[in-house]
C-alpha positions as CSV (number, residue, x, y, z in Angstrom):
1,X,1.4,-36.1,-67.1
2,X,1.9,-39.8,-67.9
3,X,4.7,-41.9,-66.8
4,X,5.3,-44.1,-69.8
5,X,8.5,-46.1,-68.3
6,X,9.0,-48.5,-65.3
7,X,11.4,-46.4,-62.9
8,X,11.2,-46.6,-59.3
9,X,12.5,-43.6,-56.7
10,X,15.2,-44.3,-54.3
11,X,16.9,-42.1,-52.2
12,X,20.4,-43.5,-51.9
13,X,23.2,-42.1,-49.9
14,X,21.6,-38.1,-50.0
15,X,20.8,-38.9,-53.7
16,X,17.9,-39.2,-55.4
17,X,17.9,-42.0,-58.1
18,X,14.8,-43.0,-60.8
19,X,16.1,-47.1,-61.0
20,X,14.6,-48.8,-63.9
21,X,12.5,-51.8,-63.6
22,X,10.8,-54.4,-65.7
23,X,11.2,-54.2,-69.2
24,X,12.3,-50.7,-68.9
25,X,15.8,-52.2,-68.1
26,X,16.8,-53.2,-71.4
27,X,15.7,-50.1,-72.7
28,X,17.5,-47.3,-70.7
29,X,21.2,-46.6,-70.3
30,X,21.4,-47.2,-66.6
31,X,20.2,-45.1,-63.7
32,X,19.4,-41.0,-63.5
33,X,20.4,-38.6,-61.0
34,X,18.0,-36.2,-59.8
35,X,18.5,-33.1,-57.9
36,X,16.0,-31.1,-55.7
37,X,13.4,-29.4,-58.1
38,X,13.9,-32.5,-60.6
39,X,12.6,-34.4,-57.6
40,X,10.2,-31.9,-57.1
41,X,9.1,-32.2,-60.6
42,X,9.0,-36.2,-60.7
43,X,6.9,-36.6,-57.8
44,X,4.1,-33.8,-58.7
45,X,3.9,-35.2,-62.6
46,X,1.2,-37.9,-61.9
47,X,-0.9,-35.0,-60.3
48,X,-0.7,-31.8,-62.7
49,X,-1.3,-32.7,-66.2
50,X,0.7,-29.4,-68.0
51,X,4.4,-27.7,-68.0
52,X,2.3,-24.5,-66.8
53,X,1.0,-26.1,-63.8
54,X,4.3,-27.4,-62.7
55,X,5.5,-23.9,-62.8
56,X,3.0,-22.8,-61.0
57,X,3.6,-25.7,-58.2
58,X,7.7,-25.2,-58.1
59,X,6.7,-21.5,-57.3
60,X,4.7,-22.3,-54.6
61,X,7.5,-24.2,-52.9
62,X,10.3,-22.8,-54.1
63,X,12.2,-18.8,-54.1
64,X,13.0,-18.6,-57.6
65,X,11.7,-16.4,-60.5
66,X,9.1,-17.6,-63.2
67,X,11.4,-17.3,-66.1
68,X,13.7,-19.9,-64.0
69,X,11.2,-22.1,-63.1
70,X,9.9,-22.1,-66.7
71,X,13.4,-22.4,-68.1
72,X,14.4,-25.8,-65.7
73,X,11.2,-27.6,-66.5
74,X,11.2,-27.2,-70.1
75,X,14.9,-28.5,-70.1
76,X,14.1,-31.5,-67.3
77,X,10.8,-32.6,-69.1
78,X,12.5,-32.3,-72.6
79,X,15.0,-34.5,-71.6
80,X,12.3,-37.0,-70.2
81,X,10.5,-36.7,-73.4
82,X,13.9,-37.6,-75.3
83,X,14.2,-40.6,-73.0
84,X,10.5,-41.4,-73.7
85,X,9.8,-41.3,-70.1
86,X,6.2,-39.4,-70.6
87,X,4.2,-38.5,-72.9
């Protein structure tokens, strides 16, 4: 998947925070919190290129069922969609 935005990673205080940079400043509403499998997520989208392989990737890594897996990167990459993070 695509990375449309300007947002660096840094790991701040046990938190994990996407910081906007560049241009991408004046169009975001400040910084987002990221937990573990959002993490997870972010740093395997420039690698797998559908929501399917994702799945298939937090699985691998993580104990959880399919239908959960499914269910949390649906809503995390619908929300980056919304913010016009990817494409």
């Amino acid at each position: 998947m695509k990375i449309k935005k300007q947002l660096i990673k840094r790991d701040i205080a046990g938190d994990t925070i996407l910081v906007p940079v560049g241009k991408t400043v004046y169009d975001s509403n400040g910084l987002f919190v990221l937990n573990e499998v959002a993490t997870f997520i972010w740093d395997n989208l420039p690698e797998l290129d559908t929501q399917e392989e994702i799945v298939a990737k937090i699985l691998e890594e993580y104990e959880v069922s399919q239908e959960e897996a499914a269910k949390d990167t649906a809503e995390f990459l619908g929300k980056l969609r919304e913010m016009q993070i990817i494409d």
